[in-house]
N, C-alpha and C positions, 0 to 999 in steps of 0.2 A: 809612252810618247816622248819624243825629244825634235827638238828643234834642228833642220838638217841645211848644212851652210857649205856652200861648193863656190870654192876661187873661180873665179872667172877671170878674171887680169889681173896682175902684178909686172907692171912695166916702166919700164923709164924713154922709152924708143915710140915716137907716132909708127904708123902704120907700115912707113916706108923705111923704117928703120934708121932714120935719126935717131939722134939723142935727144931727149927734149930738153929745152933750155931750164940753168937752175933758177929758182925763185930769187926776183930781185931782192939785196938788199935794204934795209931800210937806211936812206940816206946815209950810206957809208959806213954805220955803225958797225951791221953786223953781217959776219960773213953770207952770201950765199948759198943756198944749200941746194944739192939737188933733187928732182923731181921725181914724184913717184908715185902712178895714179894705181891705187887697186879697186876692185870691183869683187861683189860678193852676191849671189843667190841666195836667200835665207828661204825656208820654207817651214811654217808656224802650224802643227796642228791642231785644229781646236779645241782648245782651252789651256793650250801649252803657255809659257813664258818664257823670257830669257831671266839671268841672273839680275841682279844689280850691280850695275857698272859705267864707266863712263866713258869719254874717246878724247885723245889727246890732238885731233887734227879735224879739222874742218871737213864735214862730210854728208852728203842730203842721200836718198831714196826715192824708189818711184815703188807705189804700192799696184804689183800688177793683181792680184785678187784676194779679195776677203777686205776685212778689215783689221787693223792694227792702233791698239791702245798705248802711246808710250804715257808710262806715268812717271813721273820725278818722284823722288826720295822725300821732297816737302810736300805731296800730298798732288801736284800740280800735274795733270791730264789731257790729252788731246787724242781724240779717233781721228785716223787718217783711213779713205777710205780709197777702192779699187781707184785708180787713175791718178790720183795724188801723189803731188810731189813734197816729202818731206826733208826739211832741213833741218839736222842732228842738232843737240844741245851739245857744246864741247864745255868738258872740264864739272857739267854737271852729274848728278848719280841720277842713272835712271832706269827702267826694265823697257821691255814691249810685250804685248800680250794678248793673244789673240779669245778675245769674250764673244767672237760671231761665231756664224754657223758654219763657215767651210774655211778648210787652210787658208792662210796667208800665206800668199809668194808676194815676196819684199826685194826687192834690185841693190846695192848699194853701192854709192861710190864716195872712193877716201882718196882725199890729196895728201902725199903722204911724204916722207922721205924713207932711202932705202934705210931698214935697222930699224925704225922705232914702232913700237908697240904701239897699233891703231884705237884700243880697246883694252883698259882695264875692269878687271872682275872687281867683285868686292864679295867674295862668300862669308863676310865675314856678317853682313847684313840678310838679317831673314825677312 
């Protein structure tokens, strides 16, 4: 079993092929940076998990079927189920993990900038 993850977007350009504008600054401090939204299919067979790991950028999901268990690294749990829209933990360690009866297909979308790493592992945690 493995968990099967197919890019669907990685862009900086709406539809019609602007650029999208970069993220405002925060009150002048610091530079803005620019924009970059990706999108990912995840598909969880049952009774698969992902690693433990966490995300550096602001990112929800839409769970199109099954269900999906993310659990945190301190014990702390929520099922999101077909239809639901979840919003990622950033900067927290956590897995996902599908304990129902038929695969999860999971949607994702990351605000992101171009270059940085969405999504740290942690294999160092069993």
């Amino acid at each position: 079993m493995s968990i099967k993850t197919t890019e669907l977007l990685c862009t900086s350009h709406s539809w019609d092929g602007a650029l999208l504008p970069d993220y405002p600054s925060r009150a002048g401090h610091v530079p803005s940076e620019k924009v970059q939204i990706r999108a990912s299919r995840m598909e969880f067979p049952v009774g698969d998990k992902t690693g433990w790991h966490h995300h550096t950028v602001i990112n929800f999901g839409i769970v199109e079927q099954g269900e999906l268990t993310i659990v945190c690294l301190d014990g702390t749990e929520r099922v999101f189920r077909e239809g639901e829209i979840l919003v990622e933990v950033v900067g927290t360690i956590h897995r996902g993990e599908n304990r129902g009866h038929k695969p999860v297909i999971l949607n994702m979308f990351y605000l992101a900038t171009p270059d940085i790493e969405v999504t740290i592992q942690h294999p160092e945690i069993h």
